[in-house]
VEXDREN-2710 file (C-alpha; in Angstrom, 1 decimal):
% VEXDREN-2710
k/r/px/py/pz
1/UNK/15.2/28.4/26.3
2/UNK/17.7/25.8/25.1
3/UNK/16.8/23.8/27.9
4/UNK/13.4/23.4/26.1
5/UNK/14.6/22.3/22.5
6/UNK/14.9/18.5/23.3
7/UNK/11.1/18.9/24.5
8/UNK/9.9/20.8/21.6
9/UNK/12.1/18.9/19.2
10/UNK/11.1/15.2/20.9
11/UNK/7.4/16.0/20.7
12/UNK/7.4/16.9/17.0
13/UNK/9.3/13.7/16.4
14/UNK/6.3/11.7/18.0
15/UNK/3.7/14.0/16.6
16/UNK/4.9/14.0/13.5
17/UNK/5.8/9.8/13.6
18/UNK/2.1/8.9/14.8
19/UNK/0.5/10.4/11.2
20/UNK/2.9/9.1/9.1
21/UNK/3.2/5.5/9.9
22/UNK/-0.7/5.4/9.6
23/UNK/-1.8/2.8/6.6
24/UNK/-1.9/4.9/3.0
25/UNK/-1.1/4.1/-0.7
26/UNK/2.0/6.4/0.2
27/UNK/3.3/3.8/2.7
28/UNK/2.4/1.1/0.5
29/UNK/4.3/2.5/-2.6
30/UNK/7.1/2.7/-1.0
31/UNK/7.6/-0.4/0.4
32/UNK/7.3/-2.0/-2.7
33/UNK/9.8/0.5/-4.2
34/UNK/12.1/-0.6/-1.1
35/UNK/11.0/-4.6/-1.7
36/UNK/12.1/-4.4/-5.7
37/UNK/15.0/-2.0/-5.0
38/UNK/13.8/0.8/-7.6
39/UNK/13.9/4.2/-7.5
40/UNK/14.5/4.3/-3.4
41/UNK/16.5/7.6/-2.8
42/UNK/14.4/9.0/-5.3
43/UNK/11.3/8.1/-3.7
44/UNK/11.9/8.3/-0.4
45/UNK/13.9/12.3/-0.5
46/UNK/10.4/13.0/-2.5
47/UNK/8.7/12.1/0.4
48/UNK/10.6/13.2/3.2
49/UNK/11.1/16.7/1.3
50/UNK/7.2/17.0/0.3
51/UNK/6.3/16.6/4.0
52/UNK/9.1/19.5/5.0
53/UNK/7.5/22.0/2.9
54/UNK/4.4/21.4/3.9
55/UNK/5.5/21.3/7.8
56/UNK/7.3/24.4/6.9
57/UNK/4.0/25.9/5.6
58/UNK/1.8/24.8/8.3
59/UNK/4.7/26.3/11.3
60/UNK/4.8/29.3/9.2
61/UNK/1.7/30.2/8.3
62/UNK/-0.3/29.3/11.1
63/UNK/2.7/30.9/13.4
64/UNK/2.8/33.9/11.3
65/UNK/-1.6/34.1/12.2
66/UNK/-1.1/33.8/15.5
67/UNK/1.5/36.9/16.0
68/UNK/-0.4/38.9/13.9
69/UNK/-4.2/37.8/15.7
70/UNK/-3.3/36.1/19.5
71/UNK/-6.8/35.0/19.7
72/UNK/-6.2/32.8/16.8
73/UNK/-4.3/30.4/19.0
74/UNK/-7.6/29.7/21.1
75/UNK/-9.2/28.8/17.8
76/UNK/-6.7/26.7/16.5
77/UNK/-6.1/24.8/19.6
78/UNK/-10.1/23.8/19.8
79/UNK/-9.3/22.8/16.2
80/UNK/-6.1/21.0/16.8
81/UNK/-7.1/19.2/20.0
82/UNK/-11.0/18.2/18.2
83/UNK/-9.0/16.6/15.1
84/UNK/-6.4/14.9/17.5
85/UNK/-8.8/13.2/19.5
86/UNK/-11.1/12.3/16.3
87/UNK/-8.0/10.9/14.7
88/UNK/-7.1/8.7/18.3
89/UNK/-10.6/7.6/18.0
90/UNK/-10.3/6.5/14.7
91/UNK/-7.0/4.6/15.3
92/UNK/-8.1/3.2/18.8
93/UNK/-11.4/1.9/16.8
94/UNK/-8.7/0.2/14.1
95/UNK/-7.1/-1.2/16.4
96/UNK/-10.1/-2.9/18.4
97/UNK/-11.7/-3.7/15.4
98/UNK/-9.3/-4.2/12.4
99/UNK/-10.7/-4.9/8.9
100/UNK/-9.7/-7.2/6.3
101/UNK/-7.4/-4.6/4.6
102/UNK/-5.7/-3.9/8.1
103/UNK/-2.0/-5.2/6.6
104/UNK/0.1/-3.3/4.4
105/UNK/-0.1/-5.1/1.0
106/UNK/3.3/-5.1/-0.7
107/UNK/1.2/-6.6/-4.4
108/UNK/0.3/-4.5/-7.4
109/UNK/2.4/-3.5/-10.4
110/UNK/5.8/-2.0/-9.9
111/UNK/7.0/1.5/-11.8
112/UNK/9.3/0.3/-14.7
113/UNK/11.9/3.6/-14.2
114/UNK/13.2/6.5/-12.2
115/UNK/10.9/9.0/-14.1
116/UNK/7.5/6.6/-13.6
117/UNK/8.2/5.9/-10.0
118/UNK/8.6/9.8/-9.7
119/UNK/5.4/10.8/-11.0
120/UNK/3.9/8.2/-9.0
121/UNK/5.0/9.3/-5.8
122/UNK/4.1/13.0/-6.4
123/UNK/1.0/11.9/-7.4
124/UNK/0.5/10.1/-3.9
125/UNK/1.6/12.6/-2.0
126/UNK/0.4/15.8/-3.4
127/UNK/-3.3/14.7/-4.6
128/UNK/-3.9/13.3/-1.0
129/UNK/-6.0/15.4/1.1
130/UNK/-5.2/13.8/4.0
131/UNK/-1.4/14.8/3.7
132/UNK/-2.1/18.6/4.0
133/UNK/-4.9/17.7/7.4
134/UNK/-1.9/16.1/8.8
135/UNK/1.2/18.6/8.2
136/UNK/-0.7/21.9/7.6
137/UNK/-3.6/21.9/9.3
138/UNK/-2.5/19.7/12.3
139/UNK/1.1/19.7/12.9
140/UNK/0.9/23.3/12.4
141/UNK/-1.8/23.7/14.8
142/UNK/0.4/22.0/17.5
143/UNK/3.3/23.8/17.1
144/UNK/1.5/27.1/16.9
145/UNK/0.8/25.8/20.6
146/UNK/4.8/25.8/21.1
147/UNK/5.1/29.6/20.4
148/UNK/8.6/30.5/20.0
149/UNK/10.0/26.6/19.8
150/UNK/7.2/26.0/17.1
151/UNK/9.9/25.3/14.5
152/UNK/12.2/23.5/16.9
153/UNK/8.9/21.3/16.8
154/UNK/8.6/21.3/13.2
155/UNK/12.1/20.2/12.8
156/UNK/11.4/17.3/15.2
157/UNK/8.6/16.4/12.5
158/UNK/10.2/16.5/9.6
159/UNK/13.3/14.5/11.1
160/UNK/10.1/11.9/11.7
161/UNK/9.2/11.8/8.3
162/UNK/12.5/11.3/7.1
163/UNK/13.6/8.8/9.4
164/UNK/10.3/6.7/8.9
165/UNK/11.1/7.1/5.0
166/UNK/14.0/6.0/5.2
167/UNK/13.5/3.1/7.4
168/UNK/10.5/1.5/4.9
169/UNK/12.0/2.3/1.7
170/UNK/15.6/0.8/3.1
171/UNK/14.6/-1.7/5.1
172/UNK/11.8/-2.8/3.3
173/UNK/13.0/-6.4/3.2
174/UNK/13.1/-6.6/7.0
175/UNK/9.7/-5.0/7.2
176/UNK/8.0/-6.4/4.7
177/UNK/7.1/-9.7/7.0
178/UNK/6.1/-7.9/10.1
179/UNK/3.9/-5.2/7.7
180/UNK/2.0/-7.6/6.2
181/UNK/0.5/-9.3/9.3
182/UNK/-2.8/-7.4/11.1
183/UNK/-1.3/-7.7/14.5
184/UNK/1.6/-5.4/13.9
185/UNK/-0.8/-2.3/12.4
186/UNK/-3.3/-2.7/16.1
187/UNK/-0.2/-2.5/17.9
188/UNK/0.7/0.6/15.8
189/UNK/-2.8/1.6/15.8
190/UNK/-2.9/1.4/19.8
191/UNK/0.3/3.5/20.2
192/UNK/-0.7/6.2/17.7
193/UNK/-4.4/6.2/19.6
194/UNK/-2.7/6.8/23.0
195/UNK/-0.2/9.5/21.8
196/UNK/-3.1/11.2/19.9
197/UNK/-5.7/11.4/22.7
198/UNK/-3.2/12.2/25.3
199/UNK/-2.3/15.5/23.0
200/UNK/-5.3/16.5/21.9
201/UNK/-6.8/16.5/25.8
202/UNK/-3.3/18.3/27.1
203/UNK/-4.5/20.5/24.0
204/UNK/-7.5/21.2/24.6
205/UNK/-7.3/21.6/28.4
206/UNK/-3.7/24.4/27.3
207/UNK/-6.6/26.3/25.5
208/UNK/-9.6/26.8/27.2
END
Protein backbone atom coordinates (compact mmCIF):
# COMPACT_ATOMS: atom_id res chain seq x y z
CA UNK A 1 0.00 0.00 0.00
CA UNK A 2 2.71 2.55 0.77
CA UNK A 3 4.33 1.46 -2.22
CA UNK A 4 1.32 3.13 -4.08
CA UNK A 5 1.37 6.70 -2.32
CA UNK A 6 3.97 8.36 -4.70
CA UNK A 7 1.47 7.12 -7.63
CA UNK A 8 -1.61 8.35 -6.05
CA UNK A 9 0.02 11.41 -4.63
CA UNK A 10 2.03 12.17 -8.20
CA UNK A 11 -1.20 11.89 -10.16
CA UNK A 12 -3.16 14.26 -8.08
CA UNK A 13 -0.33 16.71 -8.36
CA UNK A 14 -0.72 16.65 -12.30
CA UNK A 15 -4.43 16.32 -12.21
CA UNK A 16 -4.86 18.89 -10.01
CA UNK A 17 -1.79 21.22 -11.83
CA UNK A 18 -3.46 20.79 -15.44
CA UNK A 19 -7.04 22.84 -14.14
CA UNK A 20 -5.46 25.28 -12.31
CA UNK A 21 -2.90 26.74 -14.57
CA UNK A 22 -5.79 27.07 -17.19
CA UNK A 23 -6.34 31.04 -18.12
CA UNK A 24 -9.09 32.69 -15.52
CA UNK A 25 -9.61 36.07 -13.80
CA UNK A 26 -8.20 34.02 -10.72
CA UNK A 27 -4.84 33.61 -12.33
CA UNK A 28 -4.88 36.97 -13.63
CA UNK A 29 -5.58 38.61 -10.19
CA UNK A 30 -3.05 37.18 -8.81
CA UNK A 31 -0.38 37.96 -10.87
CA UNK A 32 -1.01 41.38 -10.69
CA UNK A 33 -1.17 41.10 -6.82
CA UNK A 34 2.38 39.33 -7.25
CA UNK A 35 3.55 42.14 -10.05
CA UNK A 36 2.56 45.26 -7.42
CA UNK A 37 3.64 43.26 -4.42
CA UNK A 38 0.14 43.68 -2.49
CA UNK A 39 -1.65 41.62 -0.46
CA UNK A 40 0.50 38.21 -1.76
CA UNK A 41 0.38 35.76 1.31
CA UNK A 42 -2.96 36.90 1.75
CA UNK A 43 -4.12 36.16 -1.60
CA UNK A 44 -2.41 33.40 -2.49
CA UNK A 45 -3.25 31.16 1.24
CA UNK A 46 -6.89 32.28 0.09
CA UNK A 47 -6.45 30.49 -2.83
CA UNK A 48 -4.60 27.62 -2.09
CA UNK A 49 -6.91 27.04 1.15
CA UNK A 50 -10.26 27.67 -0.99
CA UNK A 51 -9.19 24.91 -3.48
CA UNK A 52 -8.34 22.42 -0.21
CA UNK A 53 -11.78 22.58 1.05
CA UNK A 54 -13.26 22.10 -1.91
CA UNK A 55 -10.78 19.02 -2.90
CA UNK A 56 -11.63 17.87 0.52
CA UNK A 57 -15.36 18.06 -0.30
CA UNK A 58 -15.21 16.56 -3.55
CA UNK A 59 -12.77 13.25 -2.04
CA UNK A 60 -15.16 13.14 0.65
CA UNK A 61 -18.24 13.30 -0.58
CA UNK A 62 -18.01 11.59 -3.71
CA UNK A 63 -15.79 8.84 -1.65
CA UNK A 64 -18.28 8.69 1.05
CA UNK A 65 -21.17 7.83 -2.24
CA UNK A 66 -19.27 5.34 -3.49
CA UNK A 67 -18.92 3.11 -0.08
CA UNK A 68 -22.29 3.62 0.60
CA UNK A 69 -23.65 2.77 -3.41
CA UNK A 70 -20.51 0.76 -5.41
CA UNK A 71 -22.40 1.29 -8.54
CA UNK A 72 -21.90 4.93 -8.17
CA UNK A 73 -18.32 4.64 -9.21
CA UNK A 74 -19.42 3.30 -12.81
CA UNK A 75 -21.40 6.44 -12.97
CA UNK A 76 -18.97 8.77 -11.90
CA UNK A 77 -16.21 7.46 -13.96
CA UNK A 78 -18.46 7.85 -17.40
CA UNK A 79 -18.82 11.35 -15.87
CA UNK A 80 -15.24 11.98 -14.98
CA UNK A 81 -13.68 10.49 -18.02
CA UNK A 82 -16.64 12.51 -20.58
CA UNK A 83 -15.63 15.93 -18.79
CA UNK A 84 -11.82 15.05 -18.97
CA UNK A 85 -11.85 14.45 -22.51
CA UNK A 86 -14.34 17.53 -23.28
CA UNK A 87 -11.96 19.72 -21.27
CA UNK A 88 -8.61 18.10 -23.40
CA UNK A 89 -10.67 18.98 -26.35
CA UNK A 90 -11.17 22.26 -25.34
CA UNK A 91 -7.46 22.95 -24.44
CA UNK A 92 -6.03 20.95 -27.50
CA UNK A 93 -8.56 23.36 -29.67
CA UNK A 94 -6.77 26.55 -27.71
CA UNK A 95 -3.94 25.61 -28.40
CA UNK A 96 -4.34 24.96 -32.30
CA UNK A 97 -6.25 27.85 -32.62
CA UNK A 98 -5.50 30.53 -29.93
CA UNK A 99 -7.56 33.74 -29.81
CA UNK A 100 -6.68 37.23 -29.28
CA UNK A 101 -7.13 37.04 -25.48
CA UNK A 102 -4.85 33.82 -25.37
CA UNK A 103 -2.10 35.86 -22.95
CA UNK A 104 -2.48 36.44 -19.43
CA UNK A 105 -3.10 40.20 -19.19
CA UNK A 106 -1.32 41.69 -16.11
CA UNK A 107 -3.57 45.43 -16.84
CA UNK A 108 -6.59 46.65 -14.96
CA UNK A 109 -6.90 48.42 -11.68
CA UNK A 110 -5.06 47.17 -8.67
CA UNK A 111 -6.88 46.59 -4.93
CA UNK A 112 -5.80 49.63 -2.77
CA UNK A 113 -5.55 47.33 0.69
CA UNK A 114 -5.41 43.97 2.46
CA UNK A 115 -9.19 43.97 3.18
CA UNK A 116 -10.14 44.94 -0.85
CA UNK A 117 -7.76 42.53 -2.29
CA UNK A 118 -9.51 39.95 0.08
CA UNK A 119 -12.88 40.41 -0.94
CA UNK A 120 -11.69 40.31 -4.33
CA UNK A 121 -10.15 37.08 -4.32
CA UNK A 122 -13.10 35.38 -2.59
CA UNK A 123 -15.19 36.85 -4.95
CA UNK A 124 -13.08 35.07 -7.80
CA UNK A 125 -12.85 32.13 -6.42
CA UNK A 126 -16.12 31.33 -4.84
CA UNK A 127 -18.64 32.95 -7.44
CA UNK A 128 -16.82 30.89 -10.29
CA UNK A 129 -18.65 27.93 -11.43
CA UNK A 130 -15.96 26.55 -13.02
CA UNK A 131 -13.90 26.24 -9.71
CA UNK A 132 -16.38 23.72 -8.07
CA UNK A 133 -16.47 21.52 -11.98
CA UNK A 134 -12.82 21.34 -11.44
CA UNK A 135 -12.26 20.34 -7.65
CA UNK A 136 -15.68 18.78 -6.70
CA UNK A 137 -17.11 17.42 -9.52
CA UNK A 138 -13.78 16.36 -11.29
CA UNK A 139 -10.97 15.89 -9.06
CA UNK A 140 -13.30 14.14 -6.90
CA UNK A 141 -14.54 11.92 -9.57
CA UNK A 142 -10.90 10.79 -10.18
CA UNK A 143 -9.90 10.06 -6.94
CA UNK A 144 -13.08 8.27 -6.19
CA UNK A 145 -11.35 6.07 -9.06
CA UNK A 146 -8.27 5.65 -6.49
CA UNK A 147 -10.47 3.98 -3.75
CA UNK A 148 -8.58 3.76 -0.61
CA UNK A 149 -5.52 6.29 -1.81
CA UNK A 150 -8.30 8.73 -2.96
CA UNK A 151 -7.06 11.31 -0.43
CA UNK A 152 -3.38 10.48 -0.87
CA UNK A 153 -4.59 11.86 -4.41
CA UNK A 154 -6.29 14.75 -3.06
CA UNK A 155 -3.34 15.79 -1.11
CA UNK A 156 -1.25 15.47 -4.32
CA UNK A 157 -3.91 18.21 -5.67
CA UNK A 158 -4.02 20.46 -3.16
CA UNK A 159 -0.06 20.50 -2.90
CA UNK A 160 -0.68 21.57 -6.81
CA UNK A 161 -2.60 24.33 -6.07
CA UNK A 162 -0.53 25.57 -3.56
CA UNK A 163 2.61 25.26 -5.22
CA UNK A 164 1.18 26.93 -8.53
CA UNK A 165 -0.09 29.83 -6.09
CA UNK A 166 2.74 30.26 -4.76
CA UNK A 167 4.89 30.28 -7.73
CA UNK A 168 2.53 33.23 -9.67
CA UNK A 169 1.89 35.37 -6.77
CA UNK A 170 5.83 35.10 -5.76
CA UNK A 171 7.40 34.98 -8.78
CA UNK A 172 5.20 37.06 -10.57
CA UNK A 173 8.00 39.32 -11.78
CA UNK A 174 9.83 36.38 -13.51
CA UNK A 175 6.53 35.24 -15.06
CA UNK A 176 5.04 38.09 -15.93
CA UNK A 177 7.12 38.28 -19.47
CA UNK A 178 6.67 34.66 -20.41
CA UNK A 179 2.67 34.91 -19.31
CA UNK A 180 1.94 37.62 -21.44
CA UNK A 181 3.09 36.05 -24.77
CA UNK A 182 0.46 33.57 -26.71
CA UNK A 183 3.10 30.98 -27.38
CA UNK A 184 3.71 30.09 -23.73
CA UNK A 185 -0.38 29.40 -22.90
CA UNK A 186 -0.38 26.70 -26.50
CA UNK A 187 2.49 25.13 -25.00
CA UNK A 188 0.46 25.03 -21.67
CA UNK A 189 -2.53 24.38 -23.52
CA UNK A 190 -0.89 21.32 -25.41
CA UNK A 191 0.42 19.76 -22.16
CA UNK A 192 -2.83 20.14 -20.24
CA UNK A 193 -4.73 18.58 -23.59
CA UNK A 194 -2.42 15.49 -23.54
CA UNK A 195 -2.61 14.82 -19.75
CA UNK A 196 -6.47 15.37 -19.89
CA UNK A 197 -7.21 13.00 -22.79
CA UNK A 198 -4.83 10.39 -21.74
CA UNK A 199 -6.90 10.27 -18.16
CA UNK A 200 -10.06 10.55 -19.21
CA UNK A 201 -9.55 7.45 -21.90
CA UNK A 202 -7.52 5.37 -18.99
CA UNK A 203 -10.88 6.51 -17.18
CA UNK A 204 -13.17 5.65 -19.18
CA UNK A 205 -11.70 2.26 -20.45
CA UNK A 206 -11.08 1.54 -15.76
CA UNK A 207 -14.98 1.78 -15.99
CA UNK A 208 -16.74 0.15 -18.44
Amino acid sequence: MTSSFVPAAAAGFGTGLSLIVAIGAQNAFVLRQGLRRQAVLAVVVICALSDAVLIALGVAGLGAVVTAWPAALTVVGLAGGCFLLGYGALAAVRALRPGDGQALSTRGTTTGSVRAAVLTCLALTWLNPHVYLDTVLMLGSVAADRGSLRWVFGAGAMLASLAWFAGLGYGARLLSGVLARPAAWRVLDSLVAVTMLAMGATLLLRTV
